[in-house]
C-alpha positions as CSV (number, residue, x, y, z in Angstrom):
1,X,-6.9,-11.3,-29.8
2,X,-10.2,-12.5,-28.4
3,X,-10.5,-13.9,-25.1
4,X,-14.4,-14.5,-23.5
5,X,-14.9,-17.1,-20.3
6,X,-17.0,-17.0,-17.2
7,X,-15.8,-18.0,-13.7
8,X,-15.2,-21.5,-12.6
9,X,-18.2,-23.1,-10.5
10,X,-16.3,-23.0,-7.3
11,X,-17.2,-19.4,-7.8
12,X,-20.0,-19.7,-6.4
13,X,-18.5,-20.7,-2.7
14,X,-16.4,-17.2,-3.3
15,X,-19.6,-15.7,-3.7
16,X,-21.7,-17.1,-1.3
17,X,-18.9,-16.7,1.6
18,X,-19.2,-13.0,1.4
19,X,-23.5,-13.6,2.8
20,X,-22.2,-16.2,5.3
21,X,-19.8,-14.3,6.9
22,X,-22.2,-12.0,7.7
23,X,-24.5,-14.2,8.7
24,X,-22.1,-16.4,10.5
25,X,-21.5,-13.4,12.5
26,X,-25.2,-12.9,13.5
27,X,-24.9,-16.3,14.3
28,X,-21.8,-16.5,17.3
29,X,-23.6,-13.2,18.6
30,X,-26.7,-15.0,19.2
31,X,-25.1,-18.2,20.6
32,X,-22.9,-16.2,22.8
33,X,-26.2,-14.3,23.9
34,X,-29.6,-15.5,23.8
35,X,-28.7,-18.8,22.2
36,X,-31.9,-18.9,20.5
37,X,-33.3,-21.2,18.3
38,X,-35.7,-19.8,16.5
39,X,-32.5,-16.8,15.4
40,X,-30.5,-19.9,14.4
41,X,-33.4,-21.6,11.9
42,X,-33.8,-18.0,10.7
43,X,-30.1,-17.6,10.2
44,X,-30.1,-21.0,8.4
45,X,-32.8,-20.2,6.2
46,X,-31.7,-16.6,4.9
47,X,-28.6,-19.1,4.0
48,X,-30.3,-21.5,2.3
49,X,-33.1,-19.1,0.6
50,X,-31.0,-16.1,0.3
51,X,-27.1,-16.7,-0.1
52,X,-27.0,-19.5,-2.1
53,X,-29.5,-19.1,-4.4
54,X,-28.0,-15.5,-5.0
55,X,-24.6,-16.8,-4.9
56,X,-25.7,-19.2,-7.9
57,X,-27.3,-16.2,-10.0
58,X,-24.4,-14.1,-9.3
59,X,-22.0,-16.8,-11.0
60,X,-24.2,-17.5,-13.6
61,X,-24.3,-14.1,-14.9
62,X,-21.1,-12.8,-14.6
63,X,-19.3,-13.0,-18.4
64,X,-16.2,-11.4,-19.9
65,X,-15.1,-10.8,-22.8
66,X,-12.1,-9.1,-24.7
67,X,-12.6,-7.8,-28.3
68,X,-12.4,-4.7,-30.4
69,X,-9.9,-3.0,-28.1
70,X,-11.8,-3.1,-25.0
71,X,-12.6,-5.6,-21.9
72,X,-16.5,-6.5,-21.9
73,X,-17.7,-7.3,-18.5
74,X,-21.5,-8.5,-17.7
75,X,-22.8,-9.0,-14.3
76,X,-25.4,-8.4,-11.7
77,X,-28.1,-10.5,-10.2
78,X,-31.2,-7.8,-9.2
79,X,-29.8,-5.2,-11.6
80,X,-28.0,-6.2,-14.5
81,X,-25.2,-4.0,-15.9
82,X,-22.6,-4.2,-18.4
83,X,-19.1,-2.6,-18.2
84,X,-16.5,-1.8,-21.1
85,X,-13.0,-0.9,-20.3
86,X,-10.5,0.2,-23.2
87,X,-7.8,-1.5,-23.2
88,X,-5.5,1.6,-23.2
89,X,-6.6,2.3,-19.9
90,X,-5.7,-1.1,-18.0
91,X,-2.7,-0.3,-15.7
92,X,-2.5,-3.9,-14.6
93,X,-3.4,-6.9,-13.8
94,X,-3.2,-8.7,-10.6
95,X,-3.0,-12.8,-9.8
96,X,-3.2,-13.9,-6.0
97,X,-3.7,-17.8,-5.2
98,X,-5.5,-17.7,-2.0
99,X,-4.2,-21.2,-0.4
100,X,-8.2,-22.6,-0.9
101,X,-7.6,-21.5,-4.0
102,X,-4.4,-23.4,-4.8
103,X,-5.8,-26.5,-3.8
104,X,-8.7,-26.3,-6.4
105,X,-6.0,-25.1,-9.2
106,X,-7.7,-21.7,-9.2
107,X,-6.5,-18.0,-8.7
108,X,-8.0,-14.5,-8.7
109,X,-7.7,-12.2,-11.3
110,X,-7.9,-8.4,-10.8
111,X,-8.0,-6.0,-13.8
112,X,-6.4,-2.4,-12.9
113,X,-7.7,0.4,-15.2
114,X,-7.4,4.0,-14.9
115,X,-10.5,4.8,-12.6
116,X,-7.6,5.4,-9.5
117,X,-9.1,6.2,-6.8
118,X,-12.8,5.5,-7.1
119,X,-14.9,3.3,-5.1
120,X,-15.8,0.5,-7.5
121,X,-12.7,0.8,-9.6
122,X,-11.1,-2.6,-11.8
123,X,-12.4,-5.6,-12.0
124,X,-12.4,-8.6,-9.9
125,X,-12.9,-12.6,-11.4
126,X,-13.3,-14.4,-7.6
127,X,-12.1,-18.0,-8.7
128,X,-10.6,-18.7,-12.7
129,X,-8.4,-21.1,-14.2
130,X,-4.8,-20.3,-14.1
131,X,-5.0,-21.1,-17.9
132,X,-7.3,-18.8,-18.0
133,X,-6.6,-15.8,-16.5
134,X,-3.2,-15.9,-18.2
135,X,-4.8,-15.5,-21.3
136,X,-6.9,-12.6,-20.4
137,X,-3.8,-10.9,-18.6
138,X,-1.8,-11.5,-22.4
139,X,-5.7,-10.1,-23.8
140,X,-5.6,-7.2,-22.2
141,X,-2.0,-5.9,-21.4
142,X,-2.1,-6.9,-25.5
143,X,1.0,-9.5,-25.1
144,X,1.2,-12.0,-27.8
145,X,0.9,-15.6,-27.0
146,X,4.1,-17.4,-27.3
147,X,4.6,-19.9,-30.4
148,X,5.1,-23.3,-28.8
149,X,6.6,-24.3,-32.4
150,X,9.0,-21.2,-32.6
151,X,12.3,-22.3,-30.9
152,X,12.7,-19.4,-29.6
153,X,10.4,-19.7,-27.5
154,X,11.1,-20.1,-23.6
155,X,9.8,-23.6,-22.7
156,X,9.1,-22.6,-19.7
157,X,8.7,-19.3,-17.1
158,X,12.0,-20.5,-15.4
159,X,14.1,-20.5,-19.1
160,X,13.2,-16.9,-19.3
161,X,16.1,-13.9,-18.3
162,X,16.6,-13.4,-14.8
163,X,15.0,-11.3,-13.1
164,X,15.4,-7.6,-12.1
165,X,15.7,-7.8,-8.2
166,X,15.3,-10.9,-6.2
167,X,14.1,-10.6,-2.6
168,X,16.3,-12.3,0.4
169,X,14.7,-14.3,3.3
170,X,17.0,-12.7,6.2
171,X,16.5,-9.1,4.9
172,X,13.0,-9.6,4.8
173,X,12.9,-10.7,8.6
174,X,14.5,-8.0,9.8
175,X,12.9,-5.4,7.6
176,X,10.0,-7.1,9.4
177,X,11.0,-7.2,12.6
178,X,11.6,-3.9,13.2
179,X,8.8,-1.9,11.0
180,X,5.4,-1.0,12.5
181,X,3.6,-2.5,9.9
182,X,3.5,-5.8,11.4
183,X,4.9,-5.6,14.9
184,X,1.7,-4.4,16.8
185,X,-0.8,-6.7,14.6
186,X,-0.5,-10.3,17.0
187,X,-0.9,-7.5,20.1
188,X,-3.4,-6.5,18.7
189,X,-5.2,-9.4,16.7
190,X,-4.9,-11.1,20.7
191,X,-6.0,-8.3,22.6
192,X,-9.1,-7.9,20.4
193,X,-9.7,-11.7,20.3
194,X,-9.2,-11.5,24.3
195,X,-11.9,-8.6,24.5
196,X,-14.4,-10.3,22.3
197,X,-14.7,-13.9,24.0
198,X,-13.7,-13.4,27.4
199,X,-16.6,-12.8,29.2
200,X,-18.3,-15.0,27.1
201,X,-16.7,-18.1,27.2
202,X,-15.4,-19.5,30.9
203,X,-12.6,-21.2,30.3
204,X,-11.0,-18.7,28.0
205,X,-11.5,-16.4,31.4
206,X,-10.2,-18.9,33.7
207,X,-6.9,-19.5,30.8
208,X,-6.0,-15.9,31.1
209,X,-6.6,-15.7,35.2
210,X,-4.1,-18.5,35.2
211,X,-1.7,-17.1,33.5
212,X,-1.8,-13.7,35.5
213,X,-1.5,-15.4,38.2
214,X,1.9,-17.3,37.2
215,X,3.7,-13.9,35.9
216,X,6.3,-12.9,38.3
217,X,5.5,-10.2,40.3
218,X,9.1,-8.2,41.4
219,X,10.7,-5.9,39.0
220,X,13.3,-8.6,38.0
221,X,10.1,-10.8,36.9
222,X,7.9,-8.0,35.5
223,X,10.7,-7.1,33.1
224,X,11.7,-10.6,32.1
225,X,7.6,-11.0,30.7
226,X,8.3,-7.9,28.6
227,X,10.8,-8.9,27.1
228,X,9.7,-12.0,26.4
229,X,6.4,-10.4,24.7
230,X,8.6,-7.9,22.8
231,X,10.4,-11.0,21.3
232,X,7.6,-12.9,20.8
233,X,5.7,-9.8,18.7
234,X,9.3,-9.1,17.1
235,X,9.5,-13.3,16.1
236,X,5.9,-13.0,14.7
237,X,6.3,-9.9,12.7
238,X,9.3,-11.6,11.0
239,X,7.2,-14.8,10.3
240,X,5.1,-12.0,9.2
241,X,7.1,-10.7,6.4
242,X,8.4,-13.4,5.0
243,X,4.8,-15.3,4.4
244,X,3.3,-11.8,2.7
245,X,6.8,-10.9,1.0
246,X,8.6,-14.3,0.5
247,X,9.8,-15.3,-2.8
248,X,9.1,-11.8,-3.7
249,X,10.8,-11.4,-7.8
250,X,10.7,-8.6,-10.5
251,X,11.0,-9.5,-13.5
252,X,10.7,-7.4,-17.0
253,X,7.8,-8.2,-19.6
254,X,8.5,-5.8,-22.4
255,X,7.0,-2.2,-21.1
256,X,5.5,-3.7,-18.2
257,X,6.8,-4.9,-14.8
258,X,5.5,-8.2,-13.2
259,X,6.3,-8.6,-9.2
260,X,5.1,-11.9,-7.0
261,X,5.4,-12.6,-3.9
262,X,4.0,-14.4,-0.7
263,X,4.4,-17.7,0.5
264,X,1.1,-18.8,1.7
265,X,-1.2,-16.4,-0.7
266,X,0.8,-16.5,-3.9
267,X,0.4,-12.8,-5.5
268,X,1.3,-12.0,-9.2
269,X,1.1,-8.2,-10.1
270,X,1.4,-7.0,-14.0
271,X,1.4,-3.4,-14.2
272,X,2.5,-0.6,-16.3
273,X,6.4,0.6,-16.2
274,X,5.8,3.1,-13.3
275,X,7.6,6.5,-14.1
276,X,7.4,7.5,-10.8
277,X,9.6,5.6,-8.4
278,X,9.6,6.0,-4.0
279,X,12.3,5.1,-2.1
280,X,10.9,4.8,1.8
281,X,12.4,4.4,5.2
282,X,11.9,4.7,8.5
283,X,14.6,5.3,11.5
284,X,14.9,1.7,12.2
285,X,15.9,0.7,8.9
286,X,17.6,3.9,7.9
287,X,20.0,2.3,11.1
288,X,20.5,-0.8,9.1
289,X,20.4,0.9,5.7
290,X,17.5,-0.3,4.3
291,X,14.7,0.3,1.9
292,X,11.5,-0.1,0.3
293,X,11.5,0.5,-3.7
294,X,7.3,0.8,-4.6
295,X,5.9,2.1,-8.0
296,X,3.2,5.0,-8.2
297,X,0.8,4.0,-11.0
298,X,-2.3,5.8,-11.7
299,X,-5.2,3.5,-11.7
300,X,-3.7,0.9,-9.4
301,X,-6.2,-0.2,-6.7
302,X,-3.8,-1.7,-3.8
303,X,-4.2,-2.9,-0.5
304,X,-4.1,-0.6,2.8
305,X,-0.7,-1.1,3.4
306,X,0.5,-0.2,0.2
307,X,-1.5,2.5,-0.5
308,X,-3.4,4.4,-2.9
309,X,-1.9,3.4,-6.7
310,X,1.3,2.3,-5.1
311,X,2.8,-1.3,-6.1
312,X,5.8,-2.4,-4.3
313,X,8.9,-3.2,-6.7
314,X,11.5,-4.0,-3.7
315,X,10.1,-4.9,-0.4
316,X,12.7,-4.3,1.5
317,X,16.7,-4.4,0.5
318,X,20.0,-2.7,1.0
319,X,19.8,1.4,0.1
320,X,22.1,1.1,-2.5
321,X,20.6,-1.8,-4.2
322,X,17.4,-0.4,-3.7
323,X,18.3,2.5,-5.9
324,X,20.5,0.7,-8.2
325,X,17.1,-1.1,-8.9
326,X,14.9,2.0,-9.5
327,X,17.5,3.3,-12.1
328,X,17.3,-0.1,-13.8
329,X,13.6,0.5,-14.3
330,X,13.8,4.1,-15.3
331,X,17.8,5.7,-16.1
332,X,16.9,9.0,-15.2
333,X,16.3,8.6,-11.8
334,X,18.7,10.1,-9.5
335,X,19.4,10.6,-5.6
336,X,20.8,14.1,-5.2
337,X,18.7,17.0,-4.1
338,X,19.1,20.5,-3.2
339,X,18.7,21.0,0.3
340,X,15.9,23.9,1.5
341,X,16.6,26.7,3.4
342,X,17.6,26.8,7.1
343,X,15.0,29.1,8.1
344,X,12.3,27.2,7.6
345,X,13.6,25.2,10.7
346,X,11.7,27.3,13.1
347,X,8.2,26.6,11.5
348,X,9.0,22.3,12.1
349,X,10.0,23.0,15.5
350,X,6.9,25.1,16.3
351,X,4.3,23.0,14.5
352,X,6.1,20.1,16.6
353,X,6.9,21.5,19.6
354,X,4.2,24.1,20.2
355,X,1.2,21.9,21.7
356,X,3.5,19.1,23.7
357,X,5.1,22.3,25.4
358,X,1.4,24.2,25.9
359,X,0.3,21.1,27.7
360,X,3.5,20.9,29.9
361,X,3.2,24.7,31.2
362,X,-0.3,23.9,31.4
363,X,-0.1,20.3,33.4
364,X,3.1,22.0,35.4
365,X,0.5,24.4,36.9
366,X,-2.2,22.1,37.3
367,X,-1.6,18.1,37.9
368,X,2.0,18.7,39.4
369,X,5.9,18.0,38.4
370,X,5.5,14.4,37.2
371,X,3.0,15.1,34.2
372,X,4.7,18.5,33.4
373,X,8.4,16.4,33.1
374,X,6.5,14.4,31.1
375,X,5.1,16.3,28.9
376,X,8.5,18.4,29.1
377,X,10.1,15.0,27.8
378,X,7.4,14.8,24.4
379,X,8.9,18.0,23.7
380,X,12.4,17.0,23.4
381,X,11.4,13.8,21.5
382,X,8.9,16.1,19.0
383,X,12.0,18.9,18.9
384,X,14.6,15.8,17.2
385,X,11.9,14.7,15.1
386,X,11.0,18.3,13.7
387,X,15.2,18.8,13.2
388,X,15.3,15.3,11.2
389,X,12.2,16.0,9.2
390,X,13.5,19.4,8.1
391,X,17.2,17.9,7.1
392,X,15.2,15.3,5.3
393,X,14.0,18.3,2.9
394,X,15.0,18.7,-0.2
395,X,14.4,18.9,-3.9
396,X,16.1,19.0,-7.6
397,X,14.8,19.0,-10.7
398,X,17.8,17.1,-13.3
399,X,17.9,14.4,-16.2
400,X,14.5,15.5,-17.0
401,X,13.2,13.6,-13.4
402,X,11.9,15.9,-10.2
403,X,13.4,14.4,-6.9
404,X,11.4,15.0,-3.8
405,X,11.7,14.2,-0.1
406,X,10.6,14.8,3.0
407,X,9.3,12.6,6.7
408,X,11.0,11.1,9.6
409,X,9.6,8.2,10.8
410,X,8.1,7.3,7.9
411,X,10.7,9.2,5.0
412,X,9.8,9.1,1.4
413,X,12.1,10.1,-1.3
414,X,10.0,9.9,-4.8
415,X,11.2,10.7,-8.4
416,X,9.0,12.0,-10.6
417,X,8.9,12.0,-15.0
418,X,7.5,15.6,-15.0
419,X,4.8,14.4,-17.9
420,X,3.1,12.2,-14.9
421,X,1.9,15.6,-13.4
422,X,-1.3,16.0,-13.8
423,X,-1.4,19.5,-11.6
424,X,1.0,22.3,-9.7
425,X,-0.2,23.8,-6.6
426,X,2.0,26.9,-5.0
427,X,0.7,27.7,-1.1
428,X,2.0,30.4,1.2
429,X,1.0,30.9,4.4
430,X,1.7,34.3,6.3
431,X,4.6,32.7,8.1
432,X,6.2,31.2,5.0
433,X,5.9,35.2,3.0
434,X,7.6,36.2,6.2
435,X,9.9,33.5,5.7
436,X,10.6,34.0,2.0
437,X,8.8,30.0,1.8
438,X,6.5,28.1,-0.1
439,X,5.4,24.6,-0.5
440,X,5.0,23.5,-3.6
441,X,2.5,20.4,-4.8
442,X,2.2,17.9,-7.6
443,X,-0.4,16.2,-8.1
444,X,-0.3,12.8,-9.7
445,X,-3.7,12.1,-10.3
446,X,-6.1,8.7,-10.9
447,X,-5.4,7.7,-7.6
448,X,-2.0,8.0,-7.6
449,X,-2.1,11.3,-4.8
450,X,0.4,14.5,-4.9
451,X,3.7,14.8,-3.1
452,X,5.3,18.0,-1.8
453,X,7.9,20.2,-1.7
454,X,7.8,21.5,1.6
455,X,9.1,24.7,3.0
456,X,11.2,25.4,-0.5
457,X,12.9,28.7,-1.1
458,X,10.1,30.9,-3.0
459,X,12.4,32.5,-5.4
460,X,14.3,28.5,-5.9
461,X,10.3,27.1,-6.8
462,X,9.6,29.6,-9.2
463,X,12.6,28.8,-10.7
464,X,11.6,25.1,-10.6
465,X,8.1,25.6,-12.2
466,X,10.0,27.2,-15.5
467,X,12.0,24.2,-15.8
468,X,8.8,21.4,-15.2
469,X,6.8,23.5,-17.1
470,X,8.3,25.9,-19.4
471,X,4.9,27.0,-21.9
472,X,2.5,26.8,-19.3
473,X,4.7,28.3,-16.2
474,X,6.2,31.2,-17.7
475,X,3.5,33.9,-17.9
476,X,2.4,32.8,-14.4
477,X,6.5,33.4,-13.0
478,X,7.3,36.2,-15.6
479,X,3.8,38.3,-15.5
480,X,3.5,38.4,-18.7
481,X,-0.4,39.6,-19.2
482,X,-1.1,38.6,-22.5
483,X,-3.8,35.7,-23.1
484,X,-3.0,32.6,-24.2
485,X,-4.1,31.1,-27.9
């Protein structure tokens, strides 16, 4: 299959929006300064002399092209280069409709190969066709073009088989509501919005003086504006979930997986059949028995939230549904794991405990009762978390799949196809030989990262390494000196 285009003209606003941000930037700082000008004409000129005119070029000679087994790509304005991707290493491809987008009938398209974790990894088309950019994601993931004649054929996406997992509204809320990952952004996005204009501008100034002056000022009143915050941030975080995760659906494409979700930014992700699945939690949602299902593919560039070559599959469900889902994508994954041993206990409470209960001795002598029951009470908190993170350990190698987990407030429980391990690390420190301890590391590689087995019985992860490895592991574990062919 052959499949060549360039972008669509609206492109070039894409483009050019990177330069005026920038600019526009320069701009408030100087009419919120020196409001001068002769630094507005100049700003105005490096837009019409500079951004455009490059914007323009930049659209002009970007190309693409898929033949011969491998994605063509032609770009640059000042230096041209040309880049050629085999087709065997595209992970994925991911769709988002920006809402500017979706009014022009456009979409991004991002190409996923195998580069992981490196800086100028895939491939991003700013504005396409729809049209298009379907037929380069059937190009390169090599999917043959339905037959409209064959009636066989679906007539269209919604005649296909359902899909795999179907994200609900009110779990998405409260999974929402009471995760970190979006409670303290409208704090924070108003704090920082606060800090920036309020000097500047009066009447944002006199606004906020105002309202200071109206809070209630007894404990009764004090405590009521709290709460009213916290269920303001809670309400937002909620809203918050549901427009990024909305209408999230997983549906199966042959070997690959395709999620979307998001209600205002529609986001389509083909990727690869991960064969490495993690389950996460956290202690508010391991109170309402909840989970996150994501996929660890190699290659996959993803956002900050989600991580390095991590692609959510589940954004948030019921525990057991969460796991029935991640044995629909891959049978061998299981949920049982050996527990590690009890005396590696002390080493989580004394990495935990140890500098909370330095600084109360030391605060207790110094600054006085108050800061030392203070720091007395970190302790306490730091001593549960150690005790959960430590029961949270564990590990088991069956049905060919390696099962690790460990965390507290942030718990990750990830199954692993021993062939997706790319390296085995084995560290010891003098505290763990005393112990009769080890943690032992897999590394996933292309961008993927490594995940541990912390604290694990010594004689237990030697054993462990024959099984994952049996050729290359057992003249390292037996001692057996003679060289390998």
């Amino acid at each position: 299959m052959t499949v060549e285009g360039r972008l669509h003209p609206l492109a070039i606003l894409v483009h050019a929006w990177r330069g005026v941000r920038v600019l526009g930037l320069v701009g408030i700082v100087s009419l919120l300064t020196s409001r001068s000008p002769v630094t507005l004409g100049l700003i105005a000129a490096a837009l019409l002399l500079v951004v455009l005119p490059g914007a323009v070029l930049a659209w002009m000679r970007f190309t693409y092209r898929v033949a011969d087994g491998a994605l063509e790509v032609r770009s640059g304005v000042l230096t041209r280069s040309t880049r050629t991707i085999p087709l065997d290493r595209v992970r994925g491809v991911d769709v988002t409709v920006p809402p500017l987008h979706r009014l022009a009938g456009l979409v991004q398209a991002r190409v996923e190969d195998a580069s992981g974790g490196a800086g100028d990894s895939g491939l991003t088309l700013a504005a396409i066709r729809r049209a298009d950019a379907d037929a380069l994601r059937d190009a390169v993931l090599r999917v043959a073009p339905a037959d409209p004649a064959d009636p066989a054929a679906p007539a269209a996406a919604g005649d296909g088989p359902p899909p795999l997992a179907r994200a609900r509204a009110a779990t998405l809320a409260r999974a929402g509501a009471t995760s970190g990952r979006y409670l303290l952004v409208p704090v924070a996005a108003v704090a920082g919005l606060l800090n920036a204009v309020g000097d500047d501008l009066p009447a944002v100034r006199d606004g906020v003086e105002d309202a200071v002056a109206m809070t209630p000022t007894g404990a009764t009143g004090a405590a009521l504006v709290v709460a009213a915050a916290i269920a303001l941030a809670v309400l937002v975080a909620a809203a918050g979930s549901l427009l990024v995760d909305g209408g999230f659906t997983l549906r199966e494409a042959g070997d690959r997986l395709v999620a979307r979700r998001g209600l205002l930014a529609r986001r389509t992700v083909s990727l690869v059949r991960p064969r490495v699945l993690e389950v996460r939690t956290s202690p508010p949602w391991r109170a309402q028995r909840l989970a996150e299902l994501r996929g660890l593919v190699g290659g996959v560039a993803t956002t900050e939230r989600e991580g390095r070559g991590r692609s959510t599959l589940m954004p948030a469900d019921r525990e057991d549904r969460v796991w029935a889902l991640a044995r629909r994508i891959d049978p061998a994954v299981h949920d049982g794991l050996d527990p590690h041993p009890a005396r590696g206990l002390p080493r989580r409470l004394l990495r935990a405990c140890g500098p909370p209960a330095v600084v109360a001795v030391v605060a207790g002598l110094a600054a006085g009762p108050v800061p030392a029951l203070v720091a007395a009470g970190a302790t306490l908190v730091m001593a549960a978390v150690a005790v959960d993170r430590h029961r949270a350990l564990g590990s088991r190698l069956a049905g060919g799949r390696l099962g690790l987990r460990e965390g507290s407030l942030s718990r990750r429980h990830t199954v692993i196809a021993p062939d997706e391990v790319v390296a085995y690390r084995v560290r010891r420190s003098p505290g763990q030989r005393r112990a009769g301890l080890c943690t032992l590391t897999v590394d996933l590689g292309q961008g993927a990262g490594s995940r541990r087995a912390l604290d694990a019985d010594a004689g237990g992860a030697t054993g462990l390494l024959r099984d994952l490895a049996p050729d290359l592991m057992a003249p390292l574990v037996t001692g057996d000196p003679r060289p390998r062919e």
